[in-house]
matplotlib code that plots the C-alpha trace (Angstrom):
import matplotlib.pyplot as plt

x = [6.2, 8.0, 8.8, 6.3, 3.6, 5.2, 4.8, 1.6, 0.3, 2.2, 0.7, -3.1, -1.9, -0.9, -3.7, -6.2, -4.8, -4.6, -8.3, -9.6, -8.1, -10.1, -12.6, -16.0, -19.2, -19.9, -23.4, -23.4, -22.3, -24.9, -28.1, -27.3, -28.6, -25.8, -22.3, -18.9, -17.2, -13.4, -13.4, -15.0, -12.1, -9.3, -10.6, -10.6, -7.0, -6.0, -7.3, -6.6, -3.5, -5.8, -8.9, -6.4, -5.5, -9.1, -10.4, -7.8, -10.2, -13.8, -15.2, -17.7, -14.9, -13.6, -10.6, -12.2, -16.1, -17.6, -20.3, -18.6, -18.8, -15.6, -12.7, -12.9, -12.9, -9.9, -8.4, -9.0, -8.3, -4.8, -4.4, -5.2, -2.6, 0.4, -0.3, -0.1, 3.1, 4.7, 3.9, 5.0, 8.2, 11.9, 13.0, 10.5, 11.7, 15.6, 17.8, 19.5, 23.0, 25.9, 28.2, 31.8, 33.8, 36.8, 40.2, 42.3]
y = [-38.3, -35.7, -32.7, -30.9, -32.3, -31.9, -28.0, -28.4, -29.9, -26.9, -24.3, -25.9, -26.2, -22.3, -21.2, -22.8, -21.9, -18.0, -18.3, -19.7, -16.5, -13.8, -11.4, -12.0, -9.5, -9.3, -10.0, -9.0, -5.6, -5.0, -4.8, -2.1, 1.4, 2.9, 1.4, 1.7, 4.5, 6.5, 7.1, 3.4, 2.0, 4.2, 2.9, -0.9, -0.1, 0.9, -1.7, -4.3, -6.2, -6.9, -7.5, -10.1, -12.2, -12.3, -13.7, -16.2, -17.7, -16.3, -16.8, -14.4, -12.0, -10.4, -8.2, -6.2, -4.9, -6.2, -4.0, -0.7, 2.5, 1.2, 3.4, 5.6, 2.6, 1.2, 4.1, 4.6, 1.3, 1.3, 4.4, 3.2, -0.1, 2.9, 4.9, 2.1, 0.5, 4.0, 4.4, 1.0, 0.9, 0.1, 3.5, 4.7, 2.1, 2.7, 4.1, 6.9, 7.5, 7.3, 10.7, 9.2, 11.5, 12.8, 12.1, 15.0]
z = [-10.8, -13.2, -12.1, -14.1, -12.2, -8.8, -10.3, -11.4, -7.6, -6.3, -8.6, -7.6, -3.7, -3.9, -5.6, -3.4, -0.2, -1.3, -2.7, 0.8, 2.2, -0.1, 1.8, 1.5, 1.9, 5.9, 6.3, 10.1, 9.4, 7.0, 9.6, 12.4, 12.8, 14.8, 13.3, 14.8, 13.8, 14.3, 18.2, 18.9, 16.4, 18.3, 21.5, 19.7, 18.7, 22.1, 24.1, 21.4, 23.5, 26.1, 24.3, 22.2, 25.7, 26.3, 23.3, 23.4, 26.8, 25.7, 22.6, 22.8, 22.3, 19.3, 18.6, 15.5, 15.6, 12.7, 12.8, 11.6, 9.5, 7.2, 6.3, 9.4, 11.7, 10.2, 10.1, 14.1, 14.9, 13.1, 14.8, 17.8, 17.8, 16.3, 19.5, 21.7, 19.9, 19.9, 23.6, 24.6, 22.0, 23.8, 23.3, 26.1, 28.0, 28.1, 30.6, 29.9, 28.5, 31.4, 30.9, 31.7, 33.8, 32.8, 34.2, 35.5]

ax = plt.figure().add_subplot(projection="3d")
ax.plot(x, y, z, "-o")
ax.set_aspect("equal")
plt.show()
C-alpha cells in the first residue's frame, strides 16, 4: 500500500468520524408549550455532578433538558457548572499559609 493511499484512508477515516459528530435539528424540543429556560438551566448546571452519577445507573436520566428555550438555557447551565467549579475549586479547599516565627 503506498503511502498516498494510507493518506487517503486517513483523510476518509477523519472525515467520517467528524461528520458522525455534527448537530442535528432536535425534534423533541420542538413540541412543548412551557420550555426550559435561564433559572431551570442554572439549576441544571448546579446540580449537574450529581445528576451525571445518576444517569450513569438510570437511563431515564439526562444531564441536559432537551426541551429548552436555547441561548438562555445554555447560558444558565454553563453558568451554573462555573459556579459550582469556582465553589468547589482547590483554592477553597487549602489551608492557610503557616507565619514562621522569628528567632530572637
Amino acid at each position: 500500500m503506498t503511502r498516498r493511499a494510507r493518506i487517503a484512508g486517513l483523510v476518509l477515516v477523519t472525515a467520517l468520524l467528524v461528520a458522525s459528530c455534527a448537530a442535528g435539528p432536535n425534534d423533541a424540543a420542538a413540541g412543548t408549550p412551557d420550555p426550559a429556560g435561564f433559572w431551570l438551566g442554572l439549576w441544571h448546571g448546579i446540580i449537574c455532578p450529581i445528576t451525571f452519577i445518576v444517569s450513569l445507573f438510570n437511563d431515564s436520566v439526562g444531564i441536559y433538558e432537551v426541551h429548552n428555550n436555547g441561548n438562555w438555557y445554555n447560558f444558565g447551565f454553563v453558568f451554573g457548572i462555573a459556579l459550582m467549579s469556582s465553589i468547589f475549586s482547590r483554592p477553597a479547599f487549602t489551608a492557610p499559609a503557616r507565619r514562621r516565627r522569628r528567632k530572637s
